[in-house]
C-alpha positions as CSV (number, residue, x, y, z in Angstrom):
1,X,6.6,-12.8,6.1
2,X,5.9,-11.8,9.7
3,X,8.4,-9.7,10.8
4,X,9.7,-10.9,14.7
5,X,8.3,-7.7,16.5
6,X,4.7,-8.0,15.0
7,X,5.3,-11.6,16.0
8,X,6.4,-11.1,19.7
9,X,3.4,-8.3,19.9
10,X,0.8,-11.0,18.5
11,X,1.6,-13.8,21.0
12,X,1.5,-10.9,24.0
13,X,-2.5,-9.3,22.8
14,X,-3.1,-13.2,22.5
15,X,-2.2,-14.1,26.1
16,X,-4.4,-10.7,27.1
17,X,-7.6,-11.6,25.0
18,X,-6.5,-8.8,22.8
19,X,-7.4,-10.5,19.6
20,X,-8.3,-10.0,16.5
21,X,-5.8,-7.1,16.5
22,X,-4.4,-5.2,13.6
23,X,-0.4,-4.3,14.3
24,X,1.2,-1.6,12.4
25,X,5.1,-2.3,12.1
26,X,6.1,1.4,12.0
27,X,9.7,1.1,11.2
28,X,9.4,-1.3,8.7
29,X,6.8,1.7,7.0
30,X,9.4,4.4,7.8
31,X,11.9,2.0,5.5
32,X,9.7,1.7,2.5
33,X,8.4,5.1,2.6
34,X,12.0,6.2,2.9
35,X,13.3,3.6,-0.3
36,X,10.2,5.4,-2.3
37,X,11.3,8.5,-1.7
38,X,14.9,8.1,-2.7
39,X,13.9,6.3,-5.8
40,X,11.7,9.3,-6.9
41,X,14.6,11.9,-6.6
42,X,16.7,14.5,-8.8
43,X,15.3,16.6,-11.8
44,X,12.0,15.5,-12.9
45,X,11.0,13.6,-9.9
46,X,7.8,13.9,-9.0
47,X,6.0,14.8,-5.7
48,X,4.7,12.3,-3.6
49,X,1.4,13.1,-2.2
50,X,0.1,10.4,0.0
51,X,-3.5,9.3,-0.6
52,X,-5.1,9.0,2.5
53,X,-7.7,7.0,1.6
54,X,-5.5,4.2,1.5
55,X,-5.1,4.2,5.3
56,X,-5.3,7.3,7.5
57,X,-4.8,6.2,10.8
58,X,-2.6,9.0,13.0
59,X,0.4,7.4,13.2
60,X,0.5,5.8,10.3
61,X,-0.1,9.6,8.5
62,X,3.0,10.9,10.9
63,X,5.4,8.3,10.1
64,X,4.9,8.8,6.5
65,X,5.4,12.7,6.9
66,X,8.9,13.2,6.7
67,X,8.9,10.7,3.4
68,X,6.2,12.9,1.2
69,X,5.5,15.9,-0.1
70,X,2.1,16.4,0.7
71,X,-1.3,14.2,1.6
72,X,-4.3,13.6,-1.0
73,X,-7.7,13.5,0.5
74,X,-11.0,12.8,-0.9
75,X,-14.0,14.0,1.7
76,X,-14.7,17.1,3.6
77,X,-13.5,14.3,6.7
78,X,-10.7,12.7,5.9
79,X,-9.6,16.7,5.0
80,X,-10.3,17.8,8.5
81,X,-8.6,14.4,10.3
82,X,-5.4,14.8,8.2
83,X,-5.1,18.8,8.8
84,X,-5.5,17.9,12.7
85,X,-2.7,15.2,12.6
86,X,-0.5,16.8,10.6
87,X,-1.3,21.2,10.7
88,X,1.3,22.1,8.3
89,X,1.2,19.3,5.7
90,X,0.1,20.1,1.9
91,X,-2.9,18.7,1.0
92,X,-4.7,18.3,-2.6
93,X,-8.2,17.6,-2.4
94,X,-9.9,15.8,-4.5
95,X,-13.2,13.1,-5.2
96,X,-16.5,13.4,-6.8
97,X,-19.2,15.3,-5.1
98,X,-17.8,17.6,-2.9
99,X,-20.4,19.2,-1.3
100,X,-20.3,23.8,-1.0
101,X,-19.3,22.9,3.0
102,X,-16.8,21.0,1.6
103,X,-15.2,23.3,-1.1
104,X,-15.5,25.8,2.1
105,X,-14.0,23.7,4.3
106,X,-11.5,23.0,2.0
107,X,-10.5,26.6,2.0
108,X,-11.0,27.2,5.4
109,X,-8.2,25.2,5.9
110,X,-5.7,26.1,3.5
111,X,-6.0,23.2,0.6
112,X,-3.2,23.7,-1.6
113,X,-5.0,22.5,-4.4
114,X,-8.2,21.4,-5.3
115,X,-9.1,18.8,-8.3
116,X,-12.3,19.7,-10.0
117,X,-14.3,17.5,-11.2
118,X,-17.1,18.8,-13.2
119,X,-18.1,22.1,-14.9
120,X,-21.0,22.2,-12.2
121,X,-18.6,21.5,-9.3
122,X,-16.5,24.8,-10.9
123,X,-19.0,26.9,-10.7
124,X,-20.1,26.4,-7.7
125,X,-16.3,26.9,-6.6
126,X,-16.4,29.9,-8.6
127,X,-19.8,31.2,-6.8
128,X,-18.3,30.2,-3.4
129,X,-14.9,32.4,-3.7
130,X,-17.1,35.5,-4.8
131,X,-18.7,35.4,-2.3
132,X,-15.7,35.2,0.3
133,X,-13.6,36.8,-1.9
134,X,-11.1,34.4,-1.3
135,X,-8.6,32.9,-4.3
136,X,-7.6,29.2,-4.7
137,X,-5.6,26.9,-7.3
138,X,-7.2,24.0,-9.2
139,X,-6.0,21.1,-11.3
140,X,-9.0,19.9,-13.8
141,X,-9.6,15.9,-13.6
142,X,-9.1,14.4,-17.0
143,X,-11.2,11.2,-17.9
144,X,-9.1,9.6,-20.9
145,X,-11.0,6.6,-22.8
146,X,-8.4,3.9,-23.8
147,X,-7.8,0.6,-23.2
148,X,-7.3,-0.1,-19.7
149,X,-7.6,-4.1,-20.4
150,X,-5.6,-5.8,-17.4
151,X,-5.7,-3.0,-15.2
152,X,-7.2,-4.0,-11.5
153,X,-9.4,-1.3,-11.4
154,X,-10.4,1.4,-13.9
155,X,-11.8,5.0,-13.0
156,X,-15.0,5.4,-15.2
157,X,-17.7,8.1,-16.0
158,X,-18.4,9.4,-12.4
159,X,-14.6,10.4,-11.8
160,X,-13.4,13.6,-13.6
161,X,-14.0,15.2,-17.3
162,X,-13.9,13.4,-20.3
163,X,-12.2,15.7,-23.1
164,X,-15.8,17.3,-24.6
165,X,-16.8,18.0,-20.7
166,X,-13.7,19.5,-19.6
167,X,-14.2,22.2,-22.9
168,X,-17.3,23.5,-20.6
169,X,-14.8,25.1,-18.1
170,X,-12.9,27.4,-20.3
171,X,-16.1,30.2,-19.8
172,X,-16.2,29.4,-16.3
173,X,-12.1,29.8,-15.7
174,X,-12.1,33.0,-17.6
175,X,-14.9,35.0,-15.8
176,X,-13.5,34.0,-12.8
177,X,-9.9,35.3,-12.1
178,X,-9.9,33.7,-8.1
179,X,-9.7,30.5,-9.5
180,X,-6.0,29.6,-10.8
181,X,-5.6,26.8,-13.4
182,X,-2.8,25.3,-12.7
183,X,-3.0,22.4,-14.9
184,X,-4.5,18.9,-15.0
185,X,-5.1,15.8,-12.7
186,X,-5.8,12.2,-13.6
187,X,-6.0,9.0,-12.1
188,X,-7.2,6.7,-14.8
189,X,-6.5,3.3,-13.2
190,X,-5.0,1.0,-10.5
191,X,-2.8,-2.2,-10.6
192,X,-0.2,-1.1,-13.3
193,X,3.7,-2.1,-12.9
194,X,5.9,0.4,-13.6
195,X,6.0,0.3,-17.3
196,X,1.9,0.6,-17.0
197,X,2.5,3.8,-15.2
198,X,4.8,5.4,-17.4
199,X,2.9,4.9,-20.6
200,X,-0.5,5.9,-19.2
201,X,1.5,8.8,-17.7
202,X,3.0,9.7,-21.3
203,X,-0.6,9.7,-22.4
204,X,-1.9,12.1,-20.2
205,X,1.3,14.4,-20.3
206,X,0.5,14.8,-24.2
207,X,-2.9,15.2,-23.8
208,X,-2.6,18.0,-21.1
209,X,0.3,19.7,-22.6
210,X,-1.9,19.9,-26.3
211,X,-5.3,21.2,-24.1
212,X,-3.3,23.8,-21.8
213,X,-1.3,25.0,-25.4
214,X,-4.4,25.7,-27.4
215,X,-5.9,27.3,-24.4
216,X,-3.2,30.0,-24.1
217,X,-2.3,28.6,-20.3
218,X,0.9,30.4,-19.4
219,X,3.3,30.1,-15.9
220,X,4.1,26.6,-13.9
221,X,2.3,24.0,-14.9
222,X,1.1,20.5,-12.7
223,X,0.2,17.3,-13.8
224,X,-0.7,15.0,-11.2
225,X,-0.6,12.0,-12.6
226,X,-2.3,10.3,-10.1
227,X,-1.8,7.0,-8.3
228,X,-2.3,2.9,-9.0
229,X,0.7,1.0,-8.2
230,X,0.3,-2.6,-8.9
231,X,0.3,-4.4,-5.6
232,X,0.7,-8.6,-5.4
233,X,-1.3,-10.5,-2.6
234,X,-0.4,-13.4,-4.4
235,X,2.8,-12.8,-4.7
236,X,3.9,-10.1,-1.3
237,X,7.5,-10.2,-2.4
238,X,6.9,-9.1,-5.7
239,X,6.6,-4.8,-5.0
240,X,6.4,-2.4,-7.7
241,X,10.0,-1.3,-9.2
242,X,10.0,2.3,-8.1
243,X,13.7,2.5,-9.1
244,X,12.7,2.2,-12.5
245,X,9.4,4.0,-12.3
246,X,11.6,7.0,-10.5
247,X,14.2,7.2,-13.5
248,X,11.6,6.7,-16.8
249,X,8.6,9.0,-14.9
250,X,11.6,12.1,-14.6
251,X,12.4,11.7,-18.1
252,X,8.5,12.4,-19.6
253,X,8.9,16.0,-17.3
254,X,9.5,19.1,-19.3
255,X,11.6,22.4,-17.7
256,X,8.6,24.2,-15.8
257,X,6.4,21.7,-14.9
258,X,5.6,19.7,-11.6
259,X,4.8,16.2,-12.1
260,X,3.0,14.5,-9.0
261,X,1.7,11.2,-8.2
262,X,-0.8,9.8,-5.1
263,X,0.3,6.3,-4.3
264,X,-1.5,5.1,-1.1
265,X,-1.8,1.2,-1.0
266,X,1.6,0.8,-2.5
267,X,2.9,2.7,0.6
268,X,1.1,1.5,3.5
269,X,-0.1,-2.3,2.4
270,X,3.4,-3.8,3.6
271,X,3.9,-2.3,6.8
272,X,0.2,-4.0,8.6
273,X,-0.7,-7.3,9.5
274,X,-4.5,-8.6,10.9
275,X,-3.9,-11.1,13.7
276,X,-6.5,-13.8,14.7
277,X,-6.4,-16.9,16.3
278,X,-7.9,-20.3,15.5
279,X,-11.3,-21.1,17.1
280,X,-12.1,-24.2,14.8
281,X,-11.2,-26.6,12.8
282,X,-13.3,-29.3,10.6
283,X,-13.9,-31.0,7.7
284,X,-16.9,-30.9,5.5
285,X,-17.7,-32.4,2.1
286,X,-13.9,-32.8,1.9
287,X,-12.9,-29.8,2.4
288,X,-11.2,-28.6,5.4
289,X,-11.9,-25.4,7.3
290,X,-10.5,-23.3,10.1
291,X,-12.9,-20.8,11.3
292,X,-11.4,-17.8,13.1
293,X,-12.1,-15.1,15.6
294,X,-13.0,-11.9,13.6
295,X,-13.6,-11.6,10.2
296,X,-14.2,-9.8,6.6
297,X,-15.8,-7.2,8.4
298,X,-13.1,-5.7,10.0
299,X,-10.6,-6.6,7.1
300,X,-12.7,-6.7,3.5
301,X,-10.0,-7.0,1.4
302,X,-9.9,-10.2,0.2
303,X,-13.4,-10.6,-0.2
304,X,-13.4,-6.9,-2.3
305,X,-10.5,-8.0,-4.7
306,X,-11.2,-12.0,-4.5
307,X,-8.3,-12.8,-3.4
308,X,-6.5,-15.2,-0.5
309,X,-5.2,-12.8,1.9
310,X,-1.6,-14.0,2.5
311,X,-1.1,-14.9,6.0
312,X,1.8,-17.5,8.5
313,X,0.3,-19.5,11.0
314,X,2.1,-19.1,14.2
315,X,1.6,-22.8,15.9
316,X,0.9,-22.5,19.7
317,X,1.2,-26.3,20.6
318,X,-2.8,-27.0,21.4
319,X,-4.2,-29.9,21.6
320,X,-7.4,-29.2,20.6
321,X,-8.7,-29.9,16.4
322,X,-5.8,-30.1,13.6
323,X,-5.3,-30.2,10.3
324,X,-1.9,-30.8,8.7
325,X,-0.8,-31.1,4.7
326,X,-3.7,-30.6,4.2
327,X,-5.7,-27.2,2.2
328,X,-8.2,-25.7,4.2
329,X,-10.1,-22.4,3.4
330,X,-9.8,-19.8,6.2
331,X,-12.7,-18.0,7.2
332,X,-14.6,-16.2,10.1
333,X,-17.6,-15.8,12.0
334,X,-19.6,-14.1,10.1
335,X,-23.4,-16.2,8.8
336,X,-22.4,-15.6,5.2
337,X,-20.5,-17.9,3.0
338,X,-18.5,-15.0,1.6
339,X,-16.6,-14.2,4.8
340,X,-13.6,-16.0,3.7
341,X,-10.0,-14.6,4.0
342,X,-8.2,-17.6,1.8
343,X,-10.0,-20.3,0.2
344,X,-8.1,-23.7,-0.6
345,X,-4.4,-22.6,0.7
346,X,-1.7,-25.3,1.8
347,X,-1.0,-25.4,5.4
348,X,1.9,-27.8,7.3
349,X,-0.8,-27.6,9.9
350,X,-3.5,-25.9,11.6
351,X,-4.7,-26.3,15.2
352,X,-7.4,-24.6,17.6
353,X,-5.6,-21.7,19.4
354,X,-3.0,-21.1,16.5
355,X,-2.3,-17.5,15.7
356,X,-2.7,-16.3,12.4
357,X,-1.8,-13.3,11.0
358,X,-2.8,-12.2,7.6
359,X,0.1,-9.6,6.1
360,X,-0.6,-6.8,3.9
361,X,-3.3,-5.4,5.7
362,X,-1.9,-2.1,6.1
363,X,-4.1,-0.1,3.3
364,X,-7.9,-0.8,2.5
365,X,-8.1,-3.1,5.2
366,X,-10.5,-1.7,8.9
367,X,-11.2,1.5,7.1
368,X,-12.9,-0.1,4.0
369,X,-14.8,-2.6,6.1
370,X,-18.2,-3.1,7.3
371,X,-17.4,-2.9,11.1
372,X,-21.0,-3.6,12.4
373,X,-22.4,-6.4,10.7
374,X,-23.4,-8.8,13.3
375,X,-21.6,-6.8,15.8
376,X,-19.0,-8.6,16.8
377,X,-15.9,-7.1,19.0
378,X,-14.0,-4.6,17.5
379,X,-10.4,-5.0,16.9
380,X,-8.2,-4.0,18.8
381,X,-4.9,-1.7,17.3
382,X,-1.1,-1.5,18.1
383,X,1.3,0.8,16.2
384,X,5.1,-0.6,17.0
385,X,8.0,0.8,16.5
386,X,12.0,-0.3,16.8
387,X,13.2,0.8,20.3
């Protein structure tokens, strides 16, 4: 549901020709990020490092801060944005293909760790710190086959080591003392509830703990067991039980060990909503349709996922087209038949100059998107906040 201030804030950008808009409720964020963090508490807990992928947007990255332990970032870019927003925050780096300006960047500016991906990638870090004669620590990325059936995304060949690859970087650890091993990363897959999370957690604690024993690893070890909370556009009130994910994830960690996770939609998703208004309404080979300003190209989502964006009309009293009790499929003005936000939805009603504002668009939403396609205005953005 809308919450009043984004509501309030919507009709104002309206009355300014400020729309299609994405609004950020900021203290809504600061109270889920705050509930996450005090389900994932006491011995065993693990760290939460936000994965800024998910949405990096300044303030979104500074109200998060004081609720995680660190950030996770993916590209030599998003590792420079989030050290300039936030100088002092711990950062993991990780992704496939980082380039040697990257790896250098990345220890330019004081990564806490990095997550390797490939023998090659470790030897070129290896080559890099000889040469500057700098030191780092590492986490490998661990590939597990298994069945990920159900799962709403699984990470395949191109992400991390599969357990005969991984083998390839005991030579290249041991001939090269500036690299620490710390222990292993993996993020196998995304959109598991809580029980999902635990037992693919379990599995990759017992396969890391075996690897790092018959290696002879000794000190602290890390697991970062990476991110994938299950989030529900069909269902927005359904949210991932991190109460119970909190207690059963403490209870798989071992005395010594760090356990860390990288949640990012599951964080930010609730706390942003796209607001558009109605430009048409009509019916065609009975169906009806409301075509609105904007469109998938500054919020992707729904057509990424194939899903119906979950949205409240805000009625403005026009005069002009209607529907009402009716379905109608909500889409935008994009010349492709794919730009849809919700197909087939039941509406009370639906009239030229009505706002709508599609929830849940606070993660993977304008930064996923394919802002130039026809070249349409660009949204415009608002962060609120309580007074």
């Amino acid at each position: 549901m809308i919450t009043r201030l984004v509501e309030d804030h919507a009709q104002a950008l309206a009355g300014k020709g400020e729309l299609p808009a994405f609004v950020y409720d900021l203290a809504a964020l600061r109270e889920h990020a705050a509930e996450v963090k005090t389900a994932l508490s006491g011995p065993g807990a693990p760290e939460i490092f936000y994965a800024a992928k998910a949405n990096p947007d300044v303030p979104i990255l500074r109200t998060l801060d004081p609720y995680v332990d660190g950030i996770e970032v993916a590209s030599g870019g998003e590792l420079a944005h989030v050290r300039e927003a936030l100088p002092d925050a711990r950062l993991a780096f990780g992704g496939p293909g980082k380039t040697d300006d990257e790896l250098r960047l990345a220890l330019e500016l004081g990564v806490e760790r990095i997550h390797v991906e490939s023998p090659y990638e470790l030897s070129r870090l290896a080559s890099i710190l000889r040469t500057t004669g700098q030191e780092v620590d590492i986490l490998l990325r661990l590939n597990l086959a298994g069945d990920r059936s159900g799962v709403a995304l699984a990470m395949n060949g191109p992400f991390g080591m599969d357990p005969d690859l991984i083998e390839s970087c005991i030579d290249i650890l041991t001939t090269s003392p500036q690299m620490r091993l710390r222990g292993i990363h993996a993020h196998l897959a995304s959109g598991l509830d809580a029980s999902g999370m635990v037992a693919q957690s379990t599995e990759i604690l017992a396969w890391g703990r075996a690897w790092l024993d018959r290696i002879g690893h000794t000190g602290p070890r890390e697991f970062n067991l990476g991110g994938g909370m299950a989030v529900d556009y069909s269902t927005p009130e359904t949210r991932f039980d991190w109460k119970q994910y909190g207690t059963d994830v403490a209870a798989l960690a071992e005395p010594g060990e760090t356990l860390r996770i990288e949640p990012g939609r599951s964080i930010s998703v609730y706390a942003g909503w796209y607001v558009t208004e109605v430009l048409d309404v009509k019916k065609a080979h009975g169906e009806w349709y409301a075509v609105l300003r904007g469109g998938t190209m500054h919020i992707r989502t729904p057509v990424t996922k194939q899903h119906n964006q979950p949205f409240d009309v805000v009625n403005r009293n026009g005069d002009g087209p209607a529907v009402a009790g009716e379905t109608v499929t909500l889409v935008g003005q994009l010349c492709t038949p794919k730009d849809v936000f919700a197909r087939a939805v039941p509406t009370d009603r639906v009239t030229v100059g009505d706002l709508v504002a599609f929830s849940m668009s606070g993660a993977y939403a304008w930064n996923i998107s394919h802002h130039d396609f026809l070249m349409h205005p660009k949204p415009t953005f608002r962060y609120l906040d309580a007074p």
